[in-house]
N, CA, C and O atoms as CSV, one atom per row, in Angstrom:
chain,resi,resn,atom,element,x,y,z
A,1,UNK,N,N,62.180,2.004,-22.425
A,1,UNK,CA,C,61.750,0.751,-21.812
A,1,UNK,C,C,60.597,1.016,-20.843
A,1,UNK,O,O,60.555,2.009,-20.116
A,2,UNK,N,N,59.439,-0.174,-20.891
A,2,UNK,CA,C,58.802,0.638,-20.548
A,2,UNK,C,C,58.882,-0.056,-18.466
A,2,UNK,O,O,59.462,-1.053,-18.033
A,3,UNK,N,N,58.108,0.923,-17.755
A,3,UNK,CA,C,58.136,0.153,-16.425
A,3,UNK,C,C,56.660,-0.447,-15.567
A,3,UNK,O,O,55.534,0.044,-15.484
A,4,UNK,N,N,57.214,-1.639,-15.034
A,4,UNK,CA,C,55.958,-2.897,-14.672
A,4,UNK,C,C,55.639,-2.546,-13.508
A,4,UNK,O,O,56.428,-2.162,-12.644
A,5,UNK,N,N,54.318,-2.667,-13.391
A,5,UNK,CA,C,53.617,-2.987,-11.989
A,5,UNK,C,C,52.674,-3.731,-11.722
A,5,UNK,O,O,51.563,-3.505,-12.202
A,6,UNK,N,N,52.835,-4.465,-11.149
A,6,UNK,CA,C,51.776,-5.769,-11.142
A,6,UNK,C,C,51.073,-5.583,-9.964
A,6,UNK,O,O,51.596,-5.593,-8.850
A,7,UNK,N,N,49.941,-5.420,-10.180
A,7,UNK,CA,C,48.837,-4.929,-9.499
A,7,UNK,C,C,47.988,-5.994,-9.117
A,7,UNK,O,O,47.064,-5.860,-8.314
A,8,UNK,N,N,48.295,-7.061,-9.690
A,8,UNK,CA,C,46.890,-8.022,-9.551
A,8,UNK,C,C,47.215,-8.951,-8.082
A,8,UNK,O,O,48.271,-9.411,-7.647
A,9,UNK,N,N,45.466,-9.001,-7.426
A,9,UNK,CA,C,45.246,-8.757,-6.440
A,9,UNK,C,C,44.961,-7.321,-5.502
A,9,UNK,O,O,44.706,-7.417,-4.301
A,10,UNK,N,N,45.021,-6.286,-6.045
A,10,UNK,CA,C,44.750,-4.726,-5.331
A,10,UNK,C,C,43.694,-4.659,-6.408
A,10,UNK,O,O,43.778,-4.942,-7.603
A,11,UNK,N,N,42.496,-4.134,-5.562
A,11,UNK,CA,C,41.058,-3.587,-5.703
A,11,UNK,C,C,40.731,-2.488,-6.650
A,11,UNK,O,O,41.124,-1.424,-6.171
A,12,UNK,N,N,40.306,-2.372,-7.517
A,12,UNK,CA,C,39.718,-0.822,-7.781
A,12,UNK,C,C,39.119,0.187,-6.590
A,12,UNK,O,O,38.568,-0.527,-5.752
A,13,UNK,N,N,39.050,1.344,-6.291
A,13,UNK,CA,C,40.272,1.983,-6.992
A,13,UNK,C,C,41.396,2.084,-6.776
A,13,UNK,O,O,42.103,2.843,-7.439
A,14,UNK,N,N,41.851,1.354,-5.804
A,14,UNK,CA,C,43.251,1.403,-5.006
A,14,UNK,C,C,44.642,1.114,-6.201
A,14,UNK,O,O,45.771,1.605,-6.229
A,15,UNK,N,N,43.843,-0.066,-7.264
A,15,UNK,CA,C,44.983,-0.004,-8.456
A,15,UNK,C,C,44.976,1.138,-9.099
A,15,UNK,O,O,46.111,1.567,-9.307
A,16,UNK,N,N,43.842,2.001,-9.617
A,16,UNK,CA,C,44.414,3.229,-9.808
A,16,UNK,C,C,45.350,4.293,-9.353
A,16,UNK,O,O,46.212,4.837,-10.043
A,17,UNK,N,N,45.066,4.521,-8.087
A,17,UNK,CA,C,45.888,5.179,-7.210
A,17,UNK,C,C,47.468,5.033,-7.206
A,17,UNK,O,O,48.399,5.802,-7.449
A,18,UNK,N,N,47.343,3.524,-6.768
A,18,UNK,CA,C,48.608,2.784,-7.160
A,18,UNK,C,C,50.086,3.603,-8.072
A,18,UNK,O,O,51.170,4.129,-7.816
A,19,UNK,N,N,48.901,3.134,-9.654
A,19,UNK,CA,C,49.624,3.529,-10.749
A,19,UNK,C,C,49.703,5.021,-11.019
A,19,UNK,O,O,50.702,5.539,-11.518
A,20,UNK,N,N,48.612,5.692,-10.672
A,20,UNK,CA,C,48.786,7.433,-10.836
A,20,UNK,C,C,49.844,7.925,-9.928
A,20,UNK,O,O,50.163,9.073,-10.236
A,21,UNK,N,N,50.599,7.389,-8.764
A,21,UNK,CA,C,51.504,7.926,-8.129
A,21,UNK,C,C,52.999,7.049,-8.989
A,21,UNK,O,O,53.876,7.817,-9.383
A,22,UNK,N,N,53.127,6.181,-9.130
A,22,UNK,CA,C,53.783,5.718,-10.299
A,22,UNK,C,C,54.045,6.828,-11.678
A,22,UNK,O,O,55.080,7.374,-12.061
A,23,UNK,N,N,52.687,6.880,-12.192
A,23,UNK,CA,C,52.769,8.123,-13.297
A,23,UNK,C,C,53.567,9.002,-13.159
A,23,UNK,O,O,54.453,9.320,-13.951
A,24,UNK,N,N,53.252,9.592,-11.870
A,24,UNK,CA,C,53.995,11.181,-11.413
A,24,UNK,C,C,55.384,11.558,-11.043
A,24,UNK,O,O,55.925,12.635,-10.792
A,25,UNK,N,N,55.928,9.893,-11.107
A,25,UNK,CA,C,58.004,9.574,-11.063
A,25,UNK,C,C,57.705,9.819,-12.525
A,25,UNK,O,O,58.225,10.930,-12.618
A,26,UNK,N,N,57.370,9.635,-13.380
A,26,UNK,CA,C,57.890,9.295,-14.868
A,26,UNK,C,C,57.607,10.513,-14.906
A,26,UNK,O,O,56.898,11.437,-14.507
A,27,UNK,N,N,59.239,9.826,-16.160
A,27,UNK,CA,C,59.259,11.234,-17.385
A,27,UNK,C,C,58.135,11.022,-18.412
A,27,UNK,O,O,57.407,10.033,-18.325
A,28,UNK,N,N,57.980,11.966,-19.413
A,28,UNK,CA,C,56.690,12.286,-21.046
A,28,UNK,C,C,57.232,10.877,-21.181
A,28,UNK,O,O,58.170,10.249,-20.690
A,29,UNK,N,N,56.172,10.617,-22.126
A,29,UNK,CA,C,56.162,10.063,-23.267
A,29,UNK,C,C,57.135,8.362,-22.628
A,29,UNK,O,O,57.577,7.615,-23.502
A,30,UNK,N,N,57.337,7.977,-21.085
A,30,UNK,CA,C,57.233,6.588,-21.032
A,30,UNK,C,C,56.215,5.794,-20.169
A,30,UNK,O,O,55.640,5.981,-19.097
A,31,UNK,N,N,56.249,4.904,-21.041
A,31,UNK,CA,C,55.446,3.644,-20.832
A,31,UNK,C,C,55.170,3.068,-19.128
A,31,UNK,O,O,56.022,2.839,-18.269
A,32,UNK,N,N,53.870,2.962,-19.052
A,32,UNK,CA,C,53.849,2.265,-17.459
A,32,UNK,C,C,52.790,1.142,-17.898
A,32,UNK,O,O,51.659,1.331,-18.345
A,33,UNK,N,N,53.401,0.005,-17.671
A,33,UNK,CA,C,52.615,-1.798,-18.096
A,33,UNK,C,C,52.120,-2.062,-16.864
A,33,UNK,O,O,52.944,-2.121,-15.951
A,34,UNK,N,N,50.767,-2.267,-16.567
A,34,UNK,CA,C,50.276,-2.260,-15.432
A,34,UNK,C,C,49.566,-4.055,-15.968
A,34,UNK,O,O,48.870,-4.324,-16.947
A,35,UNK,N,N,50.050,-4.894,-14.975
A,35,UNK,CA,C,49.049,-6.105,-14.501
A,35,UNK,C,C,48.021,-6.020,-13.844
A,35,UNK,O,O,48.226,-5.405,-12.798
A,36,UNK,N,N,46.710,-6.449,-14.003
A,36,UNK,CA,C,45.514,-6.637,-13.262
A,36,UNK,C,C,44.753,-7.556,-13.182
A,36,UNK,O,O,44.537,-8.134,-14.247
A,37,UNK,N,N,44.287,-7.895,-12.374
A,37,UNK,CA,C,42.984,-8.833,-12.212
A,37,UNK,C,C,41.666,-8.529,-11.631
A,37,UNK,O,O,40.864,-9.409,-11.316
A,38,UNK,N,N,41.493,-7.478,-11.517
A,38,UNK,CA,C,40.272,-6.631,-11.118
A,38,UNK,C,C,39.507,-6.158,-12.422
A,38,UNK,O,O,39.928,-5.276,-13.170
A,39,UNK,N,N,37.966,-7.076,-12.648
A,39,UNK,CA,C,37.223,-6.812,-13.856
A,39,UNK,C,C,36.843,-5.059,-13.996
A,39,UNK,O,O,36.655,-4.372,-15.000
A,40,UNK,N,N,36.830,-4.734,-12.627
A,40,UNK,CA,C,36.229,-3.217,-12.812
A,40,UNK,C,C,37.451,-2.260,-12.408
A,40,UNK,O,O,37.237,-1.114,-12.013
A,41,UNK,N,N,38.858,-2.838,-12.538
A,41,UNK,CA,C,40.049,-1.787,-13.023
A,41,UNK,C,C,40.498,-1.811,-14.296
A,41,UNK,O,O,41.421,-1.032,-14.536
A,42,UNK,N,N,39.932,-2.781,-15.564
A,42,UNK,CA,C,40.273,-2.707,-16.647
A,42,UNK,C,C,39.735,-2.448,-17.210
A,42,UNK,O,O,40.060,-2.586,-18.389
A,43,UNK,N,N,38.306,-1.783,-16.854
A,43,UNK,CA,C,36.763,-1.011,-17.288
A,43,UNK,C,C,37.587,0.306,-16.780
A,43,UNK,O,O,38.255,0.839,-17.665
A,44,UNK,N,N,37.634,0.852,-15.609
A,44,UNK,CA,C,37.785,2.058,-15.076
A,44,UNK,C,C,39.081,2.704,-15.087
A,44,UNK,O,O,39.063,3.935,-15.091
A,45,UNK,N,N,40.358,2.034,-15.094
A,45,UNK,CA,C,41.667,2.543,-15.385
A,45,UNK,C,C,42.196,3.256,-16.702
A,45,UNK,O,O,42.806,4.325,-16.736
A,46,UNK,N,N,41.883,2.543,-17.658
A,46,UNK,CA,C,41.831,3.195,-18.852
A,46,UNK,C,C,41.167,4.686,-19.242
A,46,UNK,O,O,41.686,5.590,-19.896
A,47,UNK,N,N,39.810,4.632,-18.604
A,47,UNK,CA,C,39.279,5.722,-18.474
A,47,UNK,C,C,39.848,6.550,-17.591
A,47,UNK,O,O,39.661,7.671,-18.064
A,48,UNK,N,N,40.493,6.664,-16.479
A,48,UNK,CA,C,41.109,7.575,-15.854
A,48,UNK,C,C,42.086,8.014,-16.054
A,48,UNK,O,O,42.464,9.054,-15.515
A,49,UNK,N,N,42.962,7.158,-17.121
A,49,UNK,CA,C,44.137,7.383,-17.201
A,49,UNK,C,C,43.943,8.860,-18.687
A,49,UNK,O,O,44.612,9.864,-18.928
A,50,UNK,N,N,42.908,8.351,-19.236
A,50,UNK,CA,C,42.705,9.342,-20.742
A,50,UNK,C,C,42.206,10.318,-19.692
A,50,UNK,O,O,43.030,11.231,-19.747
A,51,UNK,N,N,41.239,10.648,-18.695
A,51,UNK,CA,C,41.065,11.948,-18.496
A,51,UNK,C,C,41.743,12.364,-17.918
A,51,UNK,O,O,41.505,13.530,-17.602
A,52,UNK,N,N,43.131,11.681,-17.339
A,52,UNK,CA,C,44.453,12.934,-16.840
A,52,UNK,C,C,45.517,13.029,-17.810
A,52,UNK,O,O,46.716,13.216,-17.606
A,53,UNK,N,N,44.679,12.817,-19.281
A,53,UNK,CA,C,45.645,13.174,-20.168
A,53,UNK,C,C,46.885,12.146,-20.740
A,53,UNK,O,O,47.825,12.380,-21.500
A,54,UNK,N,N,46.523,11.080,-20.133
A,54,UNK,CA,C,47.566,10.017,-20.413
A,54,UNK,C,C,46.722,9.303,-21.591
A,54,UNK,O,O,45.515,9.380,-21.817
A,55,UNK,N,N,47.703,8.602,-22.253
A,55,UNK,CA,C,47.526,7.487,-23.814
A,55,UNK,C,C,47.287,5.873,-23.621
A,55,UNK,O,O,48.134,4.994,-23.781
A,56,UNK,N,N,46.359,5.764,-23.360
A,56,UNK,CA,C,46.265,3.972,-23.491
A,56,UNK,C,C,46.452,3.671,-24.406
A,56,UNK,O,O,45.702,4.069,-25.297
A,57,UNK,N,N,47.676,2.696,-24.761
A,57,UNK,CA,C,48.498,2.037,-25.721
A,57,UNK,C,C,47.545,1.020,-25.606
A,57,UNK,O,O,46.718,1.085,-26.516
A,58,UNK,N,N,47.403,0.315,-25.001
A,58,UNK,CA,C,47.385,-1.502,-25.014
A,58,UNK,C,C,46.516,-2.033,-23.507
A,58,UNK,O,O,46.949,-1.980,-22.356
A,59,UNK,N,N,45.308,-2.489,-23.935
A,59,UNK,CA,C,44.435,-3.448,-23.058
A,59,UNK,C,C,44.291,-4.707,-23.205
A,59,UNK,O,O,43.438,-4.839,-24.082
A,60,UNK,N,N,44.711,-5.936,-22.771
A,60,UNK,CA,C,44.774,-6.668,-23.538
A,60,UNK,C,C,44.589,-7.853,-22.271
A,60,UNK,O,O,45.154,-7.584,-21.210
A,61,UNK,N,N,43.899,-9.009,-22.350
A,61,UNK,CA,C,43.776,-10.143,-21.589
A,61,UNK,C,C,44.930,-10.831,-21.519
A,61,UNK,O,O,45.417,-11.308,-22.544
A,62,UNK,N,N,45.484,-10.967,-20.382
A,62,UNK,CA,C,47.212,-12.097,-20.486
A,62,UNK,C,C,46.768,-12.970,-19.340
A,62,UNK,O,O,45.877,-12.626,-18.564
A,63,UNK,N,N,47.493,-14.235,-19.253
A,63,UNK,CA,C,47.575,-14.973,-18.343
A,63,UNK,C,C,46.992,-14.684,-16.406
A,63,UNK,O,O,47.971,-14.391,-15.720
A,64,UNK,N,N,46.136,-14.718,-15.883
A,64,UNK,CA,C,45.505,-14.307,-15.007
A,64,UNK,C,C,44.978,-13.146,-14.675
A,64,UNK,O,O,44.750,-12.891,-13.493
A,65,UNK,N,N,44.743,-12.392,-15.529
A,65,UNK,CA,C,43.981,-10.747,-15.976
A,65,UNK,C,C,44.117,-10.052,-17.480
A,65,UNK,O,O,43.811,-10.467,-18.598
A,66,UNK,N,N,44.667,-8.904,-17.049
A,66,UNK,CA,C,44.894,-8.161,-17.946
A,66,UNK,C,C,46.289,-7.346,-18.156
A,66,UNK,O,O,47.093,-7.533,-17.243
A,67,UNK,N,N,46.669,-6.575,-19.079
A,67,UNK,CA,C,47.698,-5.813,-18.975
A,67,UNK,C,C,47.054,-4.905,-19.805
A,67,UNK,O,O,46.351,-5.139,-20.788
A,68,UNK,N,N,47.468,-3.511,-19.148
A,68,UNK,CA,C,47.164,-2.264,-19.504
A,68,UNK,C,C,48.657,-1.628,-19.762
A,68,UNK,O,O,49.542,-1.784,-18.920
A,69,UNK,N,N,48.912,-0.791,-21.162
A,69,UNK,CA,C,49.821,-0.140,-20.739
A,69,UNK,C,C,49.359,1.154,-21.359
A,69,UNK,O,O,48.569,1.366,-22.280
A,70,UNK,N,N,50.214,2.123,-20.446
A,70,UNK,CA,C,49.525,4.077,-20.501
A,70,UNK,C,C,51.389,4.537,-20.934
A,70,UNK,O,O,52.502,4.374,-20.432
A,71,UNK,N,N,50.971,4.975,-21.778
A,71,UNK,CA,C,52.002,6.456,-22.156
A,71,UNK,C,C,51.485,7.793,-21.617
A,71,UNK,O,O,50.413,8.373,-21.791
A,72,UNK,N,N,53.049,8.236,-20.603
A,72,UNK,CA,C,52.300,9.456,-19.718
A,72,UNK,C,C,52.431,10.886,-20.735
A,72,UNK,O,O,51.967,11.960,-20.353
């Protein structure tokens, strides 16, 4: 199952941050569904998340942003 954090309203890069300390509780291989509404955290999160080695599953526009979800 995977686990939520709704981010929207927190800034780039502070939503990154956010979710990379999030990352670092999880076990391999689960899911972290991140909410956003920051145009330049759903440009830049994805990308940070692949260069620490994590899997962007899913970017996708939902109801007042976006949802990102990363397999760690």
């Amino acid at each position: 199952m995977a686990q939520r954090l709704d981010l929207r309203g927190v800034k780039c890069p502070l939503n990154w941050a956010h979710a990379k300390v999030r990352l670092e509780t999880m076990a391999r291989r689960e899911i972290l569904e991140l909410l956003i509404d920051d145009p330049r955290g759903v440009r830049d999160i994805p990308r940070a998340a692949e260069a620490e080695g994590h899997a962007v599953v899913v970017v996708e526009a939902c109801a007042g942003g976006w949802r990102v979800a990363i397999e760690k």
